[in-house]
DSSP file (Angstrom, degrees, kcal/mol; ACC not computed):
  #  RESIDUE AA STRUCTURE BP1 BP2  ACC     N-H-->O    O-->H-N    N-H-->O    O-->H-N    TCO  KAPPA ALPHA  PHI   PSI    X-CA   Y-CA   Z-CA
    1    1 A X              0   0    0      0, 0.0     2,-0.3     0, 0.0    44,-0.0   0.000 360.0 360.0 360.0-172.3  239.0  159.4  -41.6
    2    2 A X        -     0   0    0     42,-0.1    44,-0.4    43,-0.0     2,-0.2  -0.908 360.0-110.4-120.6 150.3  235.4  159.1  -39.9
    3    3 A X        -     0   0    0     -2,-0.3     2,-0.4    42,-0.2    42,-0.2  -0.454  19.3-113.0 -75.1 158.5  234.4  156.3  -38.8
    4    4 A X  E     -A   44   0A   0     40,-1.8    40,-3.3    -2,-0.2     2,-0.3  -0.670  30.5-159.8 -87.2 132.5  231.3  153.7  -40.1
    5    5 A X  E     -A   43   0A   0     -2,-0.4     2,-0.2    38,-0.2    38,-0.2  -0.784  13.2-178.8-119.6 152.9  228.9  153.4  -37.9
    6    6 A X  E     -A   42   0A   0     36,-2.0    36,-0.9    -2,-0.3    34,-0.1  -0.662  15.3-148.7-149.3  95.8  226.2  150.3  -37.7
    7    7 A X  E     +A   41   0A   0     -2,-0.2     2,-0.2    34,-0.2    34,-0.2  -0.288  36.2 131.3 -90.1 149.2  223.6  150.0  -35.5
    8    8 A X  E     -A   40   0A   0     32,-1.0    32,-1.0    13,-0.1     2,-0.2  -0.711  47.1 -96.1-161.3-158.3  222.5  146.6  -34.5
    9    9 A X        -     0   0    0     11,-1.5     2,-0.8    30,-0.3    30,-0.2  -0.641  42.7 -88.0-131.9 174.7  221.7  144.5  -31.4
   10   10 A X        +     0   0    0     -2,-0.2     9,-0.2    28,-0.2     3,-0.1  -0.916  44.3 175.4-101.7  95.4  223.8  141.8  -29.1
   11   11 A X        -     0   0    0      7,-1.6     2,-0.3    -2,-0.8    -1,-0.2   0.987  56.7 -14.6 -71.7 -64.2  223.3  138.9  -30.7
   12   12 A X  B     -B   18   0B   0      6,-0.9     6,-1.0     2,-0.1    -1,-0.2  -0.862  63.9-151.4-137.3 139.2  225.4  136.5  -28.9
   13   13 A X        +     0   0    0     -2,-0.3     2,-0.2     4,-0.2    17,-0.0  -0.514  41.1  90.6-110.0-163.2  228.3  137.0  -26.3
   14   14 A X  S    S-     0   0    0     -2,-0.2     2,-0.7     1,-0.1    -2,-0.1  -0.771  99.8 -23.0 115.8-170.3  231.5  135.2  -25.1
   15   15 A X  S    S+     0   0    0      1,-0.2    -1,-0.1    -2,-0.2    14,-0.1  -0.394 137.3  53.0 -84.4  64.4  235.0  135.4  -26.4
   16   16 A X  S    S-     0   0    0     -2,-0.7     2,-0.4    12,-0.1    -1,-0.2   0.049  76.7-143.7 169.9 138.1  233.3  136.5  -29.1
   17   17 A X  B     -C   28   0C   0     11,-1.8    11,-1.4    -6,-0.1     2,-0.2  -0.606  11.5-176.0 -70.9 118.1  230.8  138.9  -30.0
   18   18 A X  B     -B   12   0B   0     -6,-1.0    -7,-1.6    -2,-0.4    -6,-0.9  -0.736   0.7-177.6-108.1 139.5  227.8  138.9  -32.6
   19   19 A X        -     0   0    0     -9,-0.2     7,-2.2    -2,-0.2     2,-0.3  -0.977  18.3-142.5-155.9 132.6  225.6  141.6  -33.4
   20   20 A X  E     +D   25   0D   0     -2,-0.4   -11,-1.5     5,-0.2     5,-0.2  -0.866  30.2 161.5 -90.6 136.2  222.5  141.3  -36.0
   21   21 A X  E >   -D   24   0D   0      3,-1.2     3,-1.2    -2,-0.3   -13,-0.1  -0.827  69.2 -10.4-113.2 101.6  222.0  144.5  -38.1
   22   22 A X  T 3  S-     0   0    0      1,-0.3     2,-0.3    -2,-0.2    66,-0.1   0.994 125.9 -55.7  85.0  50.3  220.1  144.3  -41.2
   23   23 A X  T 3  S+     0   0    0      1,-0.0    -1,-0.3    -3,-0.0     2,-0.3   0.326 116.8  97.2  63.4 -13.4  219.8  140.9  -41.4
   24   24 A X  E <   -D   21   0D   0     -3,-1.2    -3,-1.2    -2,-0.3     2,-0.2  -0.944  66.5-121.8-121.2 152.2  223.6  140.1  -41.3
   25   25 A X  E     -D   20   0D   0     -2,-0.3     2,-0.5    -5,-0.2    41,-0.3  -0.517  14.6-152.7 -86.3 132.6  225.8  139.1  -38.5
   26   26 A X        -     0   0    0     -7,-2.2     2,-0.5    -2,-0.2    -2,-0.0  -0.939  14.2-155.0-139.8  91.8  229.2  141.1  -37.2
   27   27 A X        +     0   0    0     -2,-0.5    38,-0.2    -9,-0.2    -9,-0.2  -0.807  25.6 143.1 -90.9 124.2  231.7  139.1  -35.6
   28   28 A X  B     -C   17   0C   0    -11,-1.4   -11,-1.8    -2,-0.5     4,-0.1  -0.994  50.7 -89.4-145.3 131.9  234.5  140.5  -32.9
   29   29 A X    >   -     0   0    0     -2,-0.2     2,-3.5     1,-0.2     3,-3.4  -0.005  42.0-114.7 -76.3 147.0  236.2  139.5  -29.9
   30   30 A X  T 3  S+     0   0    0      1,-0.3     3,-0.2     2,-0.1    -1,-0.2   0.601 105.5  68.4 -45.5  15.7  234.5  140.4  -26.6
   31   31 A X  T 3  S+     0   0    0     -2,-3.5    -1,-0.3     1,-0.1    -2,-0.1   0.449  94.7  59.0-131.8  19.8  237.1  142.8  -25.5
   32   32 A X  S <  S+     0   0    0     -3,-3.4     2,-0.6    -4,-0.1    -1,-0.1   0.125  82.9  84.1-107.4  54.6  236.2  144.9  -27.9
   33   33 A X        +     0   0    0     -4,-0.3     9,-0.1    -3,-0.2    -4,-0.0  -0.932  41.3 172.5-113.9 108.4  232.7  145.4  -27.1
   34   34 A X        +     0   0    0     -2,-0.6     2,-0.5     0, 0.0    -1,-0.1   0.265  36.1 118.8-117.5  29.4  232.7  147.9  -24.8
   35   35 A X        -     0   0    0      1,-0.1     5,-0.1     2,-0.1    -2,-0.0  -0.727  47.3-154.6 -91.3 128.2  228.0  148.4  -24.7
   36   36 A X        +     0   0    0     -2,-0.5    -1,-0.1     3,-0.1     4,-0.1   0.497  68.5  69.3 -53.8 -27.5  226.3  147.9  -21.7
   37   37 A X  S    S-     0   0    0      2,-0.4    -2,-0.1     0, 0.0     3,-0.1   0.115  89.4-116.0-114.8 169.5  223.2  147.1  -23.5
   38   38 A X  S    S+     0   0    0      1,-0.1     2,-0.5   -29,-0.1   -28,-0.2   0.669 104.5  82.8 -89.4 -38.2  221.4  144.6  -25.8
   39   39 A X        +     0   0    0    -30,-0.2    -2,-0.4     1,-0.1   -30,-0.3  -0.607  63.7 171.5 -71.8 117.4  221.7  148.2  -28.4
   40   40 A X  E     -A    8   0A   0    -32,-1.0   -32,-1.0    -2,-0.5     2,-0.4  -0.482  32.6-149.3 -95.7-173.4  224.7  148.5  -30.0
   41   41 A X  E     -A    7   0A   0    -34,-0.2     2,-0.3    -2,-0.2   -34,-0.2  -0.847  19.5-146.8-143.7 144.9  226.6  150.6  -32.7
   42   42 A X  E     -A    6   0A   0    -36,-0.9   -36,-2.0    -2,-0.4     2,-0.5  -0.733  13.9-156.4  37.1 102.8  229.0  149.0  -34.4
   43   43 A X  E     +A    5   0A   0     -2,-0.3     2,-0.5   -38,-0.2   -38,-0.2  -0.998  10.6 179.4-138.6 128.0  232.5  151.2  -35.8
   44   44 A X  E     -A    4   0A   0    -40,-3.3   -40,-1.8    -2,-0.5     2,-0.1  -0.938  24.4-137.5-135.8 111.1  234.8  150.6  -38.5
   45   45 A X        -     0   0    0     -2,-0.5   -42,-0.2   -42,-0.2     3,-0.1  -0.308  18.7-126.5 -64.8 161.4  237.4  152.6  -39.3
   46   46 A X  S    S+     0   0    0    -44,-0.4    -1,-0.1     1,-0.3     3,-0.1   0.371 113.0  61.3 -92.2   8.6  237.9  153.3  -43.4
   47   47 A X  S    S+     0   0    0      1,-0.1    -1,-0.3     3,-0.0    -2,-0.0   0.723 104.1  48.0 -90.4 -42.7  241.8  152.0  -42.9
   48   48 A X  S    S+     0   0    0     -3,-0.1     2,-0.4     2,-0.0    -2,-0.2   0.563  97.4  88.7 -73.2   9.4  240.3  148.4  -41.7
   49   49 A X        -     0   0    0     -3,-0.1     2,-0.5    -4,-0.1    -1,-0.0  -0.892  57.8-164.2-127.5 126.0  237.8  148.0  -44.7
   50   50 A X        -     0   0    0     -2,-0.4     2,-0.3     0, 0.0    -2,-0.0  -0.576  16.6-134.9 162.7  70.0  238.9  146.5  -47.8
   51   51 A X        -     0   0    0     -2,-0.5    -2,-0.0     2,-0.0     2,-0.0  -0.466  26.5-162.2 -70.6 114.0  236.4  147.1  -51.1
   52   52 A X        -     0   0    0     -2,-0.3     2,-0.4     5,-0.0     3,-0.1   0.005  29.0-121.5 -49.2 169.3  235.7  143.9  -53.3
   53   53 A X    >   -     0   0    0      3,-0.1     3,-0.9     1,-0.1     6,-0.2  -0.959  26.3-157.2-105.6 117.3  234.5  143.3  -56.6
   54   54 A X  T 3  S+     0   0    0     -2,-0.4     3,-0.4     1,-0.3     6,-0.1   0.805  85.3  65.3 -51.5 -47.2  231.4  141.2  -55.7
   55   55 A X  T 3  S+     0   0    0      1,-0.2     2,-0.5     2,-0.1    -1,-0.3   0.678  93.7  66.2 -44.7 -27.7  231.3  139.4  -59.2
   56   56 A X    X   +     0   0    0     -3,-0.9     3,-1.9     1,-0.1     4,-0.2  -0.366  60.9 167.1-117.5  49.6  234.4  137.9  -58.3
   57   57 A X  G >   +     0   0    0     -2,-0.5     3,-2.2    -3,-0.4    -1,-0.1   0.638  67.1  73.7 -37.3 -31.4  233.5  135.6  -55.3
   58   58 A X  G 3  S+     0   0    0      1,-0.3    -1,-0.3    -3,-0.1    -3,-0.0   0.292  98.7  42.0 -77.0  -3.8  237.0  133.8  -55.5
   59   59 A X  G <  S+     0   0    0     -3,-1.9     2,-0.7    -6,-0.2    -1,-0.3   0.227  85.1 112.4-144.5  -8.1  238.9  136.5  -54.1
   60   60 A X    <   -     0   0    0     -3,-2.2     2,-0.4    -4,-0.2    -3,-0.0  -0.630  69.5-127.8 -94.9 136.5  236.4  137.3  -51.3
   61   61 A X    >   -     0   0    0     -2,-0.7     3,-1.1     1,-0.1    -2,-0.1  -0.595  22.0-157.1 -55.6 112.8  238.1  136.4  -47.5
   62   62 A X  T 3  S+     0   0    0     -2,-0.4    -1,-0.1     1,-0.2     4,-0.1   0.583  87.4  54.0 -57.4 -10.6  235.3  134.0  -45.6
   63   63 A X  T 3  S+     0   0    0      2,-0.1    -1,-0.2     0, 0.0     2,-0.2   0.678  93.1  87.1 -98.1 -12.6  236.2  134.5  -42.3
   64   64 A X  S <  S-     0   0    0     -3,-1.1     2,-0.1     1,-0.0    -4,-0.0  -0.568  82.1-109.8 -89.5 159.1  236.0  138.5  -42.6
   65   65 A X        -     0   0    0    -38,-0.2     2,-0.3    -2,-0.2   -39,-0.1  -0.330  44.8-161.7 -62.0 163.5  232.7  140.2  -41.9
   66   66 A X        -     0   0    0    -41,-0.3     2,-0.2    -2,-0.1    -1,-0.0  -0.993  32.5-162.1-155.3 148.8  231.1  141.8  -44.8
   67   67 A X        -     0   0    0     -2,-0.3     2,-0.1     2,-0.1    -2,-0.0  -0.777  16.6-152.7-159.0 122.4  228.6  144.1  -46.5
   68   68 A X        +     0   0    0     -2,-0.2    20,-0.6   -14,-0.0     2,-0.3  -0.319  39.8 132.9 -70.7 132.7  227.6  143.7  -50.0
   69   69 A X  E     -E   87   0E   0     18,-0.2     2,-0.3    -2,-0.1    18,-0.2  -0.962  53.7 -84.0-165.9-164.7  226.5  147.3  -51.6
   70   70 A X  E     -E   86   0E   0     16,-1.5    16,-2.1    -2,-0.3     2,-0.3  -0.865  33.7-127.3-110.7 119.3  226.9  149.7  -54.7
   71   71 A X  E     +E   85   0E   0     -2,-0.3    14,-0.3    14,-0.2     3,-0.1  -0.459  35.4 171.0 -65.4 113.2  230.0  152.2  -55.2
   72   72 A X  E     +     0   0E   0     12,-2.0     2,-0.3     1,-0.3    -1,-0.2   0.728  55.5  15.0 -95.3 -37.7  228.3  155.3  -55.7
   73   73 A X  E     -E   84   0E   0     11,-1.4    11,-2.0    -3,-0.1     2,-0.4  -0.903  55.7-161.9-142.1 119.1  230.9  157.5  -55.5
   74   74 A X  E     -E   83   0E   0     -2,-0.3     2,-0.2     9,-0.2     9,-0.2  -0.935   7.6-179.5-138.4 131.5  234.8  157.8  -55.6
   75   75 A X  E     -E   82   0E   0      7,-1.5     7,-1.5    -2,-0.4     2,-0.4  -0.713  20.1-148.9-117.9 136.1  237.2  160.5  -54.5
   76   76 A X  E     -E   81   0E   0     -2,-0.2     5,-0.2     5,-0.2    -2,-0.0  -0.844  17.8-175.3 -85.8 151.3  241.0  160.6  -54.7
   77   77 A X        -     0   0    0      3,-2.3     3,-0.2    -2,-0.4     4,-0.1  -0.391  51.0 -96.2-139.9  34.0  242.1  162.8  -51.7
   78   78 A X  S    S+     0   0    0      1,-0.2     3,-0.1     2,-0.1    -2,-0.0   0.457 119.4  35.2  86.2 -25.9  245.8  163.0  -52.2
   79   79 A X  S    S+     0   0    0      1,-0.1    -1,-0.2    -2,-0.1     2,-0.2   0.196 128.3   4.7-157.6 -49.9  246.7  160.1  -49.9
   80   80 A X        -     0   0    0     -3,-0.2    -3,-2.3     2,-0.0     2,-0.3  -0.517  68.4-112.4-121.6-160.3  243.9  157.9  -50.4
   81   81 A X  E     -E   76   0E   0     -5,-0.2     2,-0.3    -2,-0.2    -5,-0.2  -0.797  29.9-140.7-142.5 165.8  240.9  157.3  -52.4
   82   82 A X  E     -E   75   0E   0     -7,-1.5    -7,-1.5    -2,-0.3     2,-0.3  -0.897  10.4-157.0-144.4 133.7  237.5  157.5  -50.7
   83   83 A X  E     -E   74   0E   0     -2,-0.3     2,-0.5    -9,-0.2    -9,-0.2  -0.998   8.2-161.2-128.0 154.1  234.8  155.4  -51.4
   84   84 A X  E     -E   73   0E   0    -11,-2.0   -12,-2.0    -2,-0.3   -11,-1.4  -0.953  17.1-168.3-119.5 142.4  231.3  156.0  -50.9
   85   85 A X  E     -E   71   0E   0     -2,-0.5     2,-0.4   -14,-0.3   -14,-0.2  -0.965  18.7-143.0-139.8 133.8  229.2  152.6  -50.9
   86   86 A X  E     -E   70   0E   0    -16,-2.1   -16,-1.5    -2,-0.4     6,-0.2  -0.798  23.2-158.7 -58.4 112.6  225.0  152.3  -51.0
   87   87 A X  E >   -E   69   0E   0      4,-1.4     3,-0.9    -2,-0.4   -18,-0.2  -0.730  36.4-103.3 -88.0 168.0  224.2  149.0  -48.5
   88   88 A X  T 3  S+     0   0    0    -20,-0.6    -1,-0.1     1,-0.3   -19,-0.1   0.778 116.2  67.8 -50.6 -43.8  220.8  147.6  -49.4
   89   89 A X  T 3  S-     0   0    0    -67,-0.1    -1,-0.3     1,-0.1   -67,-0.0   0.345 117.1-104.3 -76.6   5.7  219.1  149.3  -46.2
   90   90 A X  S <  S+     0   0    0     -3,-0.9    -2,-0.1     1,-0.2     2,-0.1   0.357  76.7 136.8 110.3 -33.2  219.6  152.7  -47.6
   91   91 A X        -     0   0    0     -5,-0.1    -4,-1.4     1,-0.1    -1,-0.2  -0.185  44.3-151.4 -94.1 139.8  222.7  153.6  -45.3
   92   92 A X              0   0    0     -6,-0.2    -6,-0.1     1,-0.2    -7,-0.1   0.002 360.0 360.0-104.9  40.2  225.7  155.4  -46.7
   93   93 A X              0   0    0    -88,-0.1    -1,-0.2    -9,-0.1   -88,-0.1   0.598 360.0 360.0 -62.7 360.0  228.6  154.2  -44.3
């Protein structure tokens, strides 16, 4: 699968990393942060992410990162299903 990409900044460092994109925060431990920079990108592969139902708050993890948007589109591919999600900023990761 391709990965999701998220461009953002270096929020915070230490054994663990923060990076602001779009108003929300993306927390990871510092050894995998490999940017030289304050500019980062951000990758998550589509095996690590995990599709909610938003409505349904009870069921959503708190400790994982997140991003709320709208399923626009959805593919069975033989092996998986594919989902394609709107975020608020426009971006189709």
């Amino acid at each position: 699968g391709q990965s999701n990409l998220i461009q953002g900044t270096l929020a915070t460092s230490g054994d663990v990393v923060e990076v602001a994109a779009f108003g929300l925060s993306f927390k990871m431990p510092s050894q995998r942060n490999v940017a030289p920079g304050q500019s980062v990108v951000v990758g998550v592969r589509p095996e690590k992410i995990t599709v909610f139902d938003a409505h349904d708050e009870t069921k959503l993890p708190s400790t994982h990162n997140r991003i709320y948007g709208t399923v626009t589109d959805v593919s069975y591919t033989g092996v998986s299903t594919q989902y394609l999600v709107e975020t608020p900023w426009g971006q189709s990761p």
